[in-house]
MDAnalysis code that builds the backbone (N, CA, C; Angstrom):
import MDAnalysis as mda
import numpy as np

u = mda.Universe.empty(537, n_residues=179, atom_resindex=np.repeat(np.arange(179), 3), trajectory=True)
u.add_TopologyAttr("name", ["N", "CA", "C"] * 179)
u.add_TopologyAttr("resid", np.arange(1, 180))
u.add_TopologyAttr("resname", ["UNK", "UNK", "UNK", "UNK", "UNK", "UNK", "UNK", "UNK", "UNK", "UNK", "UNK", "UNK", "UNK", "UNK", "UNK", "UNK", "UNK", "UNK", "UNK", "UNK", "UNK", "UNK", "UNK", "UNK", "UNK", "UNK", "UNK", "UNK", "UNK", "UNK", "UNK", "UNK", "UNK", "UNK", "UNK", "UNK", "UNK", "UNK", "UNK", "UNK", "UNK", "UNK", "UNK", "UNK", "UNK", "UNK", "UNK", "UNK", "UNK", "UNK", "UNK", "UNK", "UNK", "UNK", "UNK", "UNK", "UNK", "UNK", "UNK", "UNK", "UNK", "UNK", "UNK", "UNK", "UNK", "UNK", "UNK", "UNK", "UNK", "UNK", "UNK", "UNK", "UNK", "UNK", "UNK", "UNK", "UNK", "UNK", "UNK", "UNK", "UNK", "UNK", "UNK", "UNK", "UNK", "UNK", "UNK", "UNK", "UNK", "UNK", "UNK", "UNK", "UNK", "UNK", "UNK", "UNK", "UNK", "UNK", "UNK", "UNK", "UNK", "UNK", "UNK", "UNK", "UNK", "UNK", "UNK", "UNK", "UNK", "UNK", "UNK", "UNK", "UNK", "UNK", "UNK", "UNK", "UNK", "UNK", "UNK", "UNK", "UNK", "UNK", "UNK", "UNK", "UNK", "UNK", "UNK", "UNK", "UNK", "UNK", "UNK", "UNK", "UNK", "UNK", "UNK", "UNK", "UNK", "UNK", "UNK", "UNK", "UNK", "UNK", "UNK", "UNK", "UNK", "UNK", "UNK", "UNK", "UNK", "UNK", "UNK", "UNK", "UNK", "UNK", "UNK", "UNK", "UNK", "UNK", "UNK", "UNK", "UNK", "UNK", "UNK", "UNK", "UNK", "UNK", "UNK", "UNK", "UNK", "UNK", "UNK", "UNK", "UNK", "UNK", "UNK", "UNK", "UNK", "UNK", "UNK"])
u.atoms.positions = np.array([
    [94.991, 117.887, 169.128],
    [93.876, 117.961, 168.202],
    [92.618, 117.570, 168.979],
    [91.548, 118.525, 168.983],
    [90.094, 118.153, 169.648],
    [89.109, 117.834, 168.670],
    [88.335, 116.914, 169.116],
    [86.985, 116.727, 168.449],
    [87.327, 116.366, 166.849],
    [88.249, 115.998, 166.115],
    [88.566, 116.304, 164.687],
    [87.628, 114.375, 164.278],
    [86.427, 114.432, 163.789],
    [86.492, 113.178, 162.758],
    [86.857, 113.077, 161.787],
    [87.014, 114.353, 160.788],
    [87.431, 113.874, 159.432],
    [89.045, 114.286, 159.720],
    [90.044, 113.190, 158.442],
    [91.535, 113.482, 158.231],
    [91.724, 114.079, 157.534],
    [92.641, 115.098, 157.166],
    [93.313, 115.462, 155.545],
    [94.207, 114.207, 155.100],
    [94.548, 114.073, 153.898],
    [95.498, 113.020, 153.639],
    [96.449, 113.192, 153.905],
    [96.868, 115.100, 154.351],
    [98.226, 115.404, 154.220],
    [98.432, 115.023, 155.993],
    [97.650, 114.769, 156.931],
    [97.975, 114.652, 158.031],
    [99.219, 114.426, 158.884],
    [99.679, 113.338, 158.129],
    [100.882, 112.980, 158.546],
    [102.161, 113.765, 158.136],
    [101.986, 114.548, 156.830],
    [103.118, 115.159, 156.735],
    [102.860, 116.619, 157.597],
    [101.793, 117.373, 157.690],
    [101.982, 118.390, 159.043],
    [102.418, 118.072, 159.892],
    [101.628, 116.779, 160.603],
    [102.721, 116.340, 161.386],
    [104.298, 116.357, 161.755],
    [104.947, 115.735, 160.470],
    [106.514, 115.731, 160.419],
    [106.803, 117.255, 160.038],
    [105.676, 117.996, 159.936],
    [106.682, 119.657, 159.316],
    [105.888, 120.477, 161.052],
    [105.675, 119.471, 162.166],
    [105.937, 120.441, 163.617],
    [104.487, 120.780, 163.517],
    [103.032, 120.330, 162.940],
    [101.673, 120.921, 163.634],
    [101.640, 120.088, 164.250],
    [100.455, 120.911, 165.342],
    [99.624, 120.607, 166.210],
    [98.058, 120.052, 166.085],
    [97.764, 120.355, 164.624],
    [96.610, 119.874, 163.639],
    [95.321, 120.711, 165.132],
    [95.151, 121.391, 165.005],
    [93.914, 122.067, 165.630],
    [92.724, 121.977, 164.871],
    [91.198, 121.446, 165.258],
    [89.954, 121.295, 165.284],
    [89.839, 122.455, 163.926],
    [89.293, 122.273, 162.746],
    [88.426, 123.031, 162.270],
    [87.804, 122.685, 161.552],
    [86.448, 122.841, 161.833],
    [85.271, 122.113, 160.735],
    [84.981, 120.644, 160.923],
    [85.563, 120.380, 162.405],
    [85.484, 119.227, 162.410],
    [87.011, 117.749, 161.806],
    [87.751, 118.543, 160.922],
    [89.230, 118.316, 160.463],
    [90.285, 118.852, 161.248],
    [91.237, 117.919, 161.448],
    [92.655, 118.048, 162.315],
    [93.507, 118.862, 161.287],
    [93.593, 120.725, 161.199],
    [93.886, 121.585, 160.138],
    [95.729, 121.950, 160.903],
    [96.029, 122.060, 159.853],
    [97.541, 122.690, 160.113],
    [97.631, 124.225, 159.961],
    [97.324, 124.817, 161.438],
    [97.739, 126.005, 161.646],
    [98.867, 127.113, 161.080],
    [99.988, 126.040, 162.402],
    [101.310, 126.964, 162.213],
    [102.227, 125.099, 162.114],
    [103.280, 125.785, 161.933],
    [104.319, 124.669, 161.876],
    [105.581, 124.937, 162.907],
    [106.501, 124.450, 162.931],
    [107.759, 124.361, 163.877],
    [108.349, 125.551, 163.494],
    [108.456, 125.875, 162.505],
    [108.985, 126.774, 161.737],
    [108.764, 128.162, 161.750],
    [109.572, 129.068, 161.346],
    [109.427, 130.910, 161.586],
    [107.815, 131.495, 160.559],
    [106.965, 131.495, 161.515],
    [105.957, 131.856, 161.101],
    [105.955, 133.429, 159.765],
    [107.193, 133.957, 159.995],
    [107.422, 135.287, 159.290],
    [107.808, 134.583, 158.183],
    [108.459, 133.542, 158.314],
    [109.123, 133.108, 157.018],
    [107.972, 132.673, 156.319],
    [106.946, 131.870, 156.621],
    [105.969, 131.503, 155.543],
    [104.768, 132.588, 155.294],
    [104.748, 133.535, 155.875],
    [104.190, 134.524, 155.518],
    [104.773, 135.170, 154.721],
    [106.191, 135.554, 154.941],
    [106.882, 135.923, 153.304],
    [106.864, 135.433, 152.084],
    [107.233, 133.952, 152.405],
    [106.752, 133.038, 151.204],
    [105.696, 133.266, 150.463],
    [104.631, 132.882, 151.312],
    [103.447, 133.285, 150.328],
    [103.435, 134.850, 149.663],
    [103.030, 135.843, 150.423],
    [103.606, 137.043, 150.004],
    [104.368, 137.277, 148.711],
    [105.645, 137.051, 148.763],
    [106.663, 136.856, 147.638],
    [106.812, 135.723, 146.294],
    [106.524, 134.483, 147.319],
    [106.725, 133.266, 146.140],
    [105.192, 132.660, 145.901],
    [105.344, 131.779, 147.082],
    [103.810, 130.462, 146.905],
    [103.821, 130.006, 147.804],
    [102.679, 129.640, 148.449],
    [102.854, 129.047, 149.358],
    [101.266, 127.924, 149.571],
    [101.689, 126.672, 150.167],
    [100.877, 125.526, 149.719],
    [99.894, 125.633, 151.165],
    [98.616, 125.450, 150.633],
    [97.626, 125.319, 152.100],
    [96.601, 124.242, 152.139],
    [96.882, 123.817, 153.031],
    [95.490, 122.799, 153.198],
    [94.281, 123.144, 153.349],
    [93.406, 123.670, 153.020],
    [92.370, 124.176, 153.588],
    [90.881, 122.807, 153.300],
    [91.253, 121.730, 153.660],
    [90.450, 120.387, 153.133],
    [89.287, 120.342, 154.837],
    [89.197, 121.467, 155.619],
    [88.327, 121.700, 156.115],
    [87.149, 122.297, 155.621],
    [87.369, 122.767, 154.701],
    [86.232, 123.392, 154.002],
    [85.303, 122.540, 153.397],
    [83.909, 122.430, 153.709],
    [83.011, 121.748, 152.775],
    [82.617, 121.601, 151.882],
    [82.357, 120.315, 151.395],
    [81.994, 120.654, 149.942],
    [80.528, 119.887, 149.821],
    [79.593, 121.005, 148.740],
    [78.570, 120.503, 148.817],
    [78.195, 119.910, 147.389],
    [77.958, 119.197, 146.572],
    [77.308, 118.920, 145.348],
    [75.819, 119.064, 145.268],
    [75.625, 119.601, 144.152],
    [74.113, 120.057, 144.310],
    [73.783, 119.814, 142.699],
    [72.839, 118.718, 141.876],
    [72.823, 118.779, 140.953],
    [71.473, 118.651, 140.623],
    [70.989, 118.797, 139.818],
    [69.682, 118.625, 139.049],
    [68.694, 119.829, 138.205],
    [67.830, 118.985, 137.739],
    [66.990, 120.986, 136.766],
    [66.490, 122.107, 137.753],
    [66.596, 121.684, 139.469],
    [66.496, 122.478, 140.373],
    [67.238, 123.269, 141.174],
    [68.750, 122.987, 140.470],
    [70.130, 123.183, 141.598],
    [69.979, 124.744, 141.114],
    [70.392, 125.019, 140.201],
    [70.451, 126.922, 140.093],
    [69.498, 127.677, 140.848],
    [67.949, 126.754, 141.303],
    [67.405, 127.942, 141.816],
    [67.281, 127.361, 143.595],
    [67.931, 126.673, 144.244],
    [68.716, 126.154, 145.485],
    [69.882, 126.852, 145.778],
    [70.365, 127.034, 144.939],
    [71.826, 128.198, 145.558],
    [71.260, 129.469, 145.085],
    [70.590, 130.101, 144.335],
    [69.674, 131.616, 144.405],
    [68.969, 131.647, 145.549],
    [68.313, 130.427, 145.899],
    [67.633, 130.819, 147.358],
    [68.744, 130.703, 148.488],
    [69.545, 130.002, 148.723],
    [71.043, 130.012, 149.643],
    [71.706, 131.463, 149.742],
    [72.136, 131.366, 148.496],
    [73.317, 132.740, 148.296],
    [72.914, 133.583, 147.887],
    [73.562, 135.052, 147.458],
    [73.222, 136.510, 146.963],
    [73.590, 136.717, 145.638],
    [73.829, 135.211, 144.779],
    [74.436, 135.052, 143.567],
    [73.030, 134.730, 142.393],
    [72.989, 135.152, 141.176],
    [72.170, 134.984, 140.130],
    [72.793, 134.134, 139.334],
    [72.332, 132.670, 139.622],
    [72.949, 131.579, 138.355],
    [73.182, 131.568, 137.172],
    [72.001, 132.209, 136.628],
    [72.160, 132.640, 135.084],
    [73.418, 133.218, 134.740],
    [73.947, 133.690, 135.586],
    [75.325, 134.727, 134.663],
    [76.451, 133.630, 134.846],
    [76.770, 132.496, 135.484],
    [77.511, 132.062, 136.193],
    [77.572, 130.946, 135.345],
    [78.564, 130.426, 134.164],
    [78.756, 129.758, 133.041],
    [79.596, 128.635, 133.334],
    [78.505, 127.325, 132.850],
    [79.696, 126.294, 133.648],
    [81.306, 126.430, 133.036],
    [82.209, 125.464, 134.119],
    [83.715, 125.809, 133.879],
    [83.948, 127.404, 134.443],
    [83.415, 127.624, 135.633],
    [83.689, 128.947, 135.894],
    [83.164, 128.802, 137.293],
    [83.475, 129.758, 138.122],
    [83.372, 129.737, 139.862],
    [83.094, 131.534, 140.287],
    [82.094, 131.181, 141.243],
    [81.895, 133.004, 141.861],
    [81.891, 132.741, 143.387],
    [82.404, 133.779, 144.041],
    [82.091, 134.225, 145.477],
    [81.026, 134.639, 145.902],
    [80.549, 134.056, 146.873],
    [78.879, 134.209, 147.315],
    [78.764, 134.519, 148.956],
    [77.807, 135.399, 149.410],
    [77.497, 135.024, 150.504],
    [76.265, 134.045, 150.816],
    [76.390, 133.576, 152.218],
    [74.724, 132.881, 152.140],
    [74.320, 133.749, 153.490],
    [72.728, 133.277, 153.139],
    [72.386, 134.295, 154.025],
    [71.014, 133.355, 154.673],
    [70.575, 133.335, 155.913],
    [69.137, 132.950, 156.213],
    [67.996, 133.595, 155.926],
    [66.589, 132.900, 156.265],
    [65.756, 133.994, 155.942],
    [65.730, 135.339, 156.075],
    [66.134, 135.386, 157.110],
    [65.721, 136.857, 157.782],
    [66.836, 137.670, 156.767],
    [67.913, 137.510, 156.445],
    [68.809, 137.968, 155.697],
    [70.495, 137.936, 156.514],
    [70.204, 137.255, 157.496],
    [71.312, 137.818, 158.232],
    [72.444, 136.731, 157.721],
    [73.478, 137.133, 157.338],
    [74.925, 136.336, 157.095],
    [75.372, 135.642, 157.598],
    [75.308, 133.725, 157.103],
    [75.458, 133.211, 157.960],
    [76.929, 131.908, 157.523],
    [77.125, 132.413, 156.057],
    [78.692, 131.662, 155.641],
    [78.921, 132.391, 154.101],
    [80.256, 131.792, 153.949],
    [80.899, 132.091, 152.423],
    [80.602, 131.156, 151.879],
    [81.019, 131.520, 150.384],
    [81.060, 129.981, 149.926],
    [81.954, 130.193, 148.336],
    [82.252, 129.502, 148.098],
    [83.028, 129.464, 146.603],
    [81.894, 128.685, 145.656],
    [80.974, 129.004, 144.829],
    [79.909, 128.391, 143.858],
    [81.026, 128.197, 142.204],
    [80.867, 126.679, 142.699],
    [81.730, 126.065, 140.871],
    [80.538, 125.558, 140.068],
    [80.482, 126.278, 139.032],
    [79.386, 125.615, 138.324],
    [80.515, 124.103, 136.905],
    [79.779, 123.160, 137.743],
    [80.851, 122.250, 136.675],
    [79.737, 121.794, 135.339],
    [78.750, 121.858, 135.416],
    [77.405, 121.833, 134.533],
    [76.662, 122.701, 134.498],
    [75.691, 122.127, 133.429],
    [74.341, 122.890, 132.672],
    [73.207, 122.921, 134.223],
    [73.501, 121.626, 134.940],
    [72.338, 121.760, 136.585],
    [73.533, 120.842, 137.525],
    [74.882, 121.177, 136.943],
    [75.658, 121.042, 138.494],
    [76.583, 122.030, 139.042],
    [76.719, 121.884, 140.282],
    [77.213, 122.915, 140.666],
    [77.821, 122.088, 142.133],
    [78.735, 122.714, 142.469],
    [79.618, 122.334, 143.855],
    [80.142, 123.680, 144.761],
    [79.262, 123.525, 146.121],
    [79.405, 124.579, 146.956],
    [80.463, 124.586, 148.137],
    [81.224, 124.945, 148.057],
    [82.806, 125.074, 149.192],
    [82.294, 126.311, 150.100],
    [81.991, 125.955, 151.227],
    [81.926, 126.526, 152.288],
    [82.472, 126.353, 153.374],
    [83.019, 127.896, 154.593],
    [83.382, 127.283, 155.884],
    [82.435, 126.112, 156.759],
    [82.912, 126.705, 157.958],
    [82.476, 125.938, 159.309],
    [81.021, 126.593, 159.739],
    [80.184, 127.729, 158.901],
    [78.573, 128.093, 159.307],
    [77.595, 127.290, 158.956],
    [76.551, 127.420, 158.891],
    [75.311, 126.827, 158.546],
    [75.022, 126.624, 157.071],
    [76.290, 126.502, 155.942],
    [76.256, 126.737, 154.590],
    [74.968, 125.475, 154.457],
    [75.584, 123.780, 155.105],
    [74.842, 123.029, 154.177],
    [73.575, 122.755, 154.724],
    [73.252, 123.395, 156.051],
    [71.880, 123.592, 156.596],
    [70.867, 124.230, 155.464],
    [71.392, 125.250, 154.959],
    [71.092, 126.445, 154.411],
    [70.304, 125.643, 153.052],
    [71.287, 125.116, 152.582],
    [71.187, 124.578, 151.274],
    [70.244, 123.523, 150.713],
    [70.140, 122.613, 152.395],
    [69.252, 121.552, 152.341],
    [67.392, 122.079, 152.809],
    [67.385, 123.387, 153.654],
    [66.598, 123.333, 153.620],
    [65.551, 124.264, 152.158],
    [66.773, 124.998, 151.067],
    [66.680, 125.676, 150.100],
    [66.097, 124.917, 149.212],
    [66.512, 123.335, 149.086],
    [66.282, 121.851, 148.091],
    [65.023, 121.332, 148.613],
    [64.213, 121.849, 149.848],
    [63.307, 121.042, 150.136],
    [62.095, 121.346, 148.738],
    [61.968, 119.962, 148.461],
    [60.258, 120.671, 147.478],
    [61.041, 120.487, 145.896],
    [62.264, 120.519, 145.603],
    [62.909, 120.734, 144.378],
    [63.154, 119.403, 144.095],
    [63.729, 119.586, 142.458],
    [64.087, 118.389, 141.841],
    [65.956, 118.183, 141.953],
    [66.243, 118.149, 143.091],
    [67.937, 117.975, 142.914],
    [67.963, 117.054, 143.994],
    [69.763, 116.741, 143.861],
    [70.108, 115.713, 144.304],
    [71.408, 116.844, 145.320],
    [71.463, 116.747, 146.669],
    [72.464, 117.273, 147.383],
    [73.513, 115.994, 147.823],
    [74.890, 116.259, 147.935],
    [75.826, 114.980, 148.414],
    [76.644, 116.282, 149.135],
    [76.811, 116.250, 150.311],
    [77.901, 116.533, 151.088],
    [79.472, 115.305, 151.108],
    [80.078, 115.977, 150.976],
    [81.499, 115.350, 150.378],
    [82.449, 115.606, 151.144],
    [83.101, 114.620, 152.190],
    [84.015, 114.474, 152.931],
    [85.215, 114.006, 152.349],
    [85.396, 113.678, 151.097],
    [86.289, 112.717, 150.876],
    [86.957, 113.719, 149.519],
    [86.758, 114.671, 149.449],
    [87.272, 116.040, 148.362],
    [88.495, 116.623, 149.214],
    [89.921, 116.509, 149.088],
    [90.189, 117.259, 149.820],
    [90.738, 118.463, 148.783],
    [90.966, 119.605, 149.755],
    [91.252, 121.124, 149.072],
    [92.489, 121.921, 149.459],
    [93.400, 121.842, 148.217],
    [94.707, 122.711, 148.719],
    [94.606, 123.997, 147.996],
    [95.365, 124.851, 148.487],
    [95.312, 126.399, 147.832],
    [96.972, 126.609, 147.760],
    [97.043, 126.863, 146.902],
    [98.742, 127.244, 146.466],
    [98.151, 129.073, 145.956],
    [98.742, 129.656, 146.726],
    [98.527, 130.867, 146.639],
    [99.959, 131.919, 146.444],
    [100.142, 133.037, 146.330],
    [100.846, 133.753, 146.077],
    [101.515, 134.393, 144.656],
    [102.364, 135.085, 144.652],
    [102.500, 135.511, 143.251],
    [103.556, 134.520, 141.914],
    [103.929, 133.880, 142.907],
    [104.346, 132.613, 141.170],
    [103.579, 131.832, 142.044],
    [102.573, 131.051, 141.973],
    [101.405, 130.010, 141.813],
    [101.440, 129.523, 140.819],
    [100.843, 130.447, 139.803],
    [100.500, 130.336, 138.401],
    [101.558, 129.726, 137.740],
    [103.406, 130.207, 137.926],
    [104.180, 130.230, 137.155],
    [104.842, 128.406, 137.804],
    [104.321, 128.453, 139.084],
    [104.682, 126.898, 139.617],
    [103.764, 125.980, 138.960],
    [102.546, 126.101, 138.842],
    [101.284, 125.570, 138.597],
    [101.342, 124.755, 136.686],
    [102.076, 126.231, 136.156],
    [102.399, 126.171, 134.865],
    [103.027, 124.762, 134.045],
    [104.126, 124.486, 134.995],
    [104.849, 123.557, 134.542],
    [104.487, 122.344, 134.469],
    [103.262, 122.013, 135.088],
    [102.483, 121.036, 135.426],
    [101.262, 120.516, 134.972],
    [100.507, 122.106, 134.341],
    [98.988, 121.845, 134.252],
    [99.090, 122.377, 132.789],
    [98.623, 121.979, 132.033],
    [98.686, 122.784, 130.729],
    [97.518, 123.023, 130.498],
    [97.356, 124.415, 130.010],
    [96.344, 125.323, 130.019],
    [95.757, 126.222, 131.053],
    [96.452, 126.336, 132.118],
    [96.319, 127.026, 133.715],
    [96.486, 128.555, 133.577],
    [97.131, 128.736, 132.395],
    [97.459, 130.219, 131.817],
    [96.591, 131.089, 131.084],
    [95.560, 130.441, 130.603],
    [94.366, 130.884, 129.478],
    [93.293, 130.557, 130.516],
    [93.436, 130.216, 131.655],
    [91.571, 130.195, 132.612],
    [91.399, 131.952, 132.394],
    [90.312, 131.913, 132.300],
    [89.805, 132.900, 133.308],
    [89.758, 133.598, 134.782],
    [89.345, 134.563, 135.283],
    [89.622, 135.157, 136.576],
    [88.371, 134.143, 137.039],
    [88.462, 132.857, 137.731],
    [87.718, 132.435, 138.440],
    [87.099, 131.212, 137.135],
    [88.032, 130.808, 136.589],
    [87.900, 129.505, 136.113],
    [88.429, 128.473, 136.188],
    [87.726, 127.925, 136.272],
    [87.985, 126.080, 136.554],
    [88.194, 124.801, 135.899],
    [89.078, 123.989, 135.628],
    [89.486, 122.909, 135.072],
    [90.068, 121.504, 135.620],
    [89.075, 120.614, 135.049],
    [89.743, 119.273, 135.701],
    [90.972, 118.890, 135.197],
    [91.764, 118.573, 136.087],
    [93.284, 118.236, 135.430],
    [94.280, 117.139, 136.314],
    [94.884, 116.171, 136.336],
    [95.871, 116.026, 136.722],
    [97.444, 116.667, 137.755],
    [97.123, 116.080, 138.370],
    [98.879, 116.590, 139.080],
    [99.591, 115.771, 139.829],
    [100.497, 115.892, 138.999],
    [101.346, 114.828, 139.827],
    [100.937, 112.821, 139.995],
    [100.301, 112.870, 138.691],
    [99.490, 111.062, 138.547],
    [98.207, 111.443, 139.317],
    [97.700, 112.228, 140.335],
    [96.608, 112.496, 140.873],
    [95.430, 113.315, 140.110],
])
């Protein structure tokens, strides 16, 4: 592992499942494992499959100025974007040129939380807030798993009640597992 300051919590168990925890975003990320790389690509594919992705940033952005801080960031129009609900965005610099993704959760009426890679997302963002009435917190201490594949939902189910009635790109605070 190079250069990594921040941990995932799950660190130690990649560890015992054979990573090498490689640099991303600054986080020691679990690549590959000991294990038949075909096989967890099937998994997911077929069943579910669990990911750390707690390299990803997270930005909080709140106040009567945050909707028009991520309109100047991203290629997204806040207005349509209803809290308890999440959109895919690009961001872009002045000039226009593409410079990260980002996942935009609107959890309020003026909050919102921006998940971006390893680009210039929270550069972007802070210099978007200059002059405005919001409050930005970059958040190291959020971590982010993705359980993906085609029973997710039906694993997810047994656990979360109400995970079945979201929306395509809605969001809910909930419990799992006492967490």
């Amino acid at each position: 592992m190079t250069n990594s300051w921040r941990f995932s919590a799950l660190a130690d168990r990649h560890r015992a499942l054979g990573s090498a925890l490689e640099d991303w975003s600054g986080m020691g990320t679990a690549w590959s494992y000991a294990g038949d790389p075909a096989a967890e690509y099937m998994a997911i594919r077929t069943k579910a499959g669990l990911m750390d992705v707690s390299g990803l940033k997270k930005v909080h952005i709140t106040g009567p100025g945050a909707s028009h801080v991520i309109e100047r960031a991203t290629t997204r129009n806040m207005e349509k974007l209803m809290p308890g609900r999440a959109v895919y965005a690009c961001m872009l610099n002045d000039g226009g040129k593409f410079i990260d993704d980002c996942v935009i959760y609107r959890t309020g009426p003026n909050a919102f939380m921006v998940v971006h890679g390893s680009g210039q997302g929270f550069e972007q963002l802070t210099m978007a807030a200059e002059g405005r009435d919001v409050s930005i917190r970059f958040d190291d201490n959020l971590h982010d798993l993705s359980l993906q594949g085609p029973l997710a939902v039906d694993y997810l189910a047994k656990y979360v009640p109400g995970i079945r009635d979201l929306p395509y790109f809605g969001i809910l605070q909930t419990s799992l597992f006492g967490v």
